[in-house]
PLY file of the C-alpha trace (Angstrom):
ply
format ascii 1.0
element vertex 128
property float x
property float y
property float z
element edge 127
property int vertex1
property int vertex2
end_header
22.18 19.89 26.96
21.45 16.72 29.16
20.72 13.33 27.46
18.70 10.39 28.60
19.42 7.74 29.76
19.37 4.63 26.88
16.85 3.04 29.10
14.54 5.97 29.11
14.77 5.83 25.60
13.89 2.39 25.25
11.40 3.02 27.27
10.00 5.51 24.59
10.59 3.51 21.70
8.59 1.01 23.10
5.92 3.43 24.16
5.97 4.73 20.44
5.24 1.38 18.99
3.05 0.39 21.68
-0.53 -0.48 18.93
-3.66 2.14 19.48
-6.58 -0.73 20.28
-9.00 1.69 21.45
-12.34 0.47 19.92
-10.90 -2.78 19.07
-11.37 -6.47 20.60
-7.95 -6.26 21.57
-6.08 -5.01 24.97
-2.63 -4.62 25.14
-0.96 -7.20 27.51
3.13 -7.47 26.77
5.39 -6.89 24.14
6.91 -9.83 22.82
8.82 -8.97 19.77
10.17 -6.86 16.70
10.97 -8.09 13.23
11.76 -6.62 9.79
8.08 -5.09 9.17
6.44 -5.15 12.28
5.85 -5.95 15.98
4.14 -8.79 18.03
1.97 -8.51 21.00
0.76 -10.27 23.03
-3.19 -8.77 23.70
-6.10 -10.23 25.64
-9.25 -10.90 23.07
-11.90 -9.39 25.25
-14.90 -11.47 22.88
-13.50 -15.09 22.76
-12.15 -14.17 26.55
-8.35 -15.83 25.27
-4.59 -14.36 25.02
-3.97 -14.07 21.29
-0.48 -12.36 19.16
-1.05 -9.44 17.18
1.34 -8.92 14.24
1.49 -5.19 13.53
3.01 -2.96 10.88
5.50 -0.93 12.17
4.74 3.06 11.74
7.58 3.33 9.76
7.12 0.36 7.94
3.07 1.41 6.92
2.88 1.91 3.32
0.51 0.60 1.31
2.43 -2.12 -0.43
3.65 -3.46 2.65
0.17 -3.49 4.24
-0.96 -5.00 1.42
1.91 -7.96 1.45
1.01 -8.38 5.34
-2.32 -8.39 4.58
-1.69 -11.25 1.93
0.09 -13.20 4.00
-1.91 -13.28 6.49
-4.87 -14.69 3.84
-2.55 -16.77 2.85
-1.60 -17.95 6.44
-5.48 -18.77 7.17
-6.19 -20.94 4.34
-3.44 -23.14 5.68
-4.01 -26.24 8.28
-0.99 -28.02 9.81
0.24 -28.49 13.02
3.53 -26.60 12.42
1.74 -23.45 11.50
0.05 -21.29 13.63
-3.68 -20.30 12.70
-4.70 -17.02 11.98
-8.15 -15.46 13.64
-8.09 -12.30 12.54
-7.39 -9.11 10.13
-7.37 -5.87 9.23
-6.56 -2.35 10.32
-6.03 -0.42 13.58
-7.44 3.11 14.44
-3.95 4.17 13.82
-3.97 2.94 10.30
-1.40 0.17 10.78
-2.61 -3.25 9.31
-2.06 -6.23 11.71
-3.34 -9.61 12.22
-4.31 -11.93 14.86
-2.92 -15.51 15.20
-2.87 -17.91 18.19
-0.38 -17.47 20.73
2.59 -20.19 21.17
4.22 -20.02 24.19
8.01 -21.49 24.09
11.64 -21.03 23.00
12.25 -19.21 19.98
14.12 -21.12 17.53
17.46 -19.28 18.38
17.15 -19.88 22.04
16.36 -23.64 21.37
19.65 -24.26 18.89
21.54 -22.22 21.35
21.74 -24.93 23.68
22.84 -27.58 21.52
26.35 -28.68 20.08
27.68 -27.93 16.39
27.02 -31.12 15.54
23.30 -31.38 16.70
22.53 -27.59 14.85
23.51 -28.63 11.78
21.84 -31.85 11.47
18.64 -29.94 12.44
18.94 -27.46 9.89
19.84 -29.96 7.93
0 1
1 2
2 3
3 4
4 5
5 6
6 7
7 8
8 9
9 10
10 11
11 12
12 13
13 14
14 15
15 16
16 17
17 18
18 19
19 20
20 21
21 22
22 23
23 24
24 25
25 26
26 27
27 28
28 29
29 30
30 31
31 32
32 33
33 34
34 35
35 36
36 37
37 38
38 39
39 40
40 41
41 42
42 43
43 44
44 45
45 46
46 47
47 48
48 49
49 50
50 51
51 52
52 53
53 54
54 55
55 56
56 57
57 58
58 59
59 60
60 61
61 62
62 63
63 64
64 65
65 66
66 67
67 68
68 69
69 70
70 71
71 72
72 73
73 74
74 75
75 76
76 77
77 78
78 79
79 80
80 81
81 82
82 83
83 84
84 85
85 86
86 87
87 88
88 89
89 90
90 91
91 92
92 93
93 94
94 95
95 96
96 97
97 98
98 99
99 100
100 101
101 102
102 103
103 104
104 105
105 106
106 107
107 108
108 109
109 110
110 111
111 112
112 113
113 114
114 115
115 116
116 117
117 118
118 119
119 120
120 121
121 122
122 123
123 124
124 125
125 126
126 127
């Protein structure tokens, strides 16, 4: 029996998770994260012509309560004006029956990368 290589299967991991968009707004650009429920893309919106993230369920993380939780956060998201948080455009469900949502794309450090490069001292009066 001959095994792949761990960057082949990557590779496929990422190809598995990679959203179906067909008949959607959205085209697939880059992959920019994973988190606890879901991924985050980064797609082109091909009617307001701008790059935009889209948060989506995970396939094994699409049952109904946790679509519905997403989908509730992400009402709860839009109804929400402040310059910390980022506004959401967009919701609902993918020809693949994962739920997502669309929210404006921040470019930057995450906020590990950005404590990373500071003393003890600095990260806890931050957090603090």
């Amino acid at each position: 029996m001959k095994f792949l290589p761990d960057q082949v299967i990557a590779r496929l991991q990422t190809e598995m998770q990679t959203p179906d968009l067909s008949g959607t707004r959205y085209r697939p650009l880059k992959f920019l994260g994973q988190g606890g429920m879901g991924t985050v893309w980064l797609v082109d919106d091909s009617v307001l012509r701008r790059p935009v993230a889209l948060k989506i369920l995970t396939a094994e993380n699409s049952s109904a309560a946790l679509a519905a939780r997403l989908m509730q956060d992400a009402v709860v998201l839009a109804r929400l004006e402040h310059p910390g948080i980022v506004p959401v455009h967009d919701a609902g469900t993918l020809p693949d029956g994962r739920t997502f949502y669309c929210m404006k794309h921040v470019e930057g450090k995450t906020l590990d990368q950005h404590v990373d490069q500071l003393p003890l001292r600095q990260r806890l009066l931050l957090f603090q």
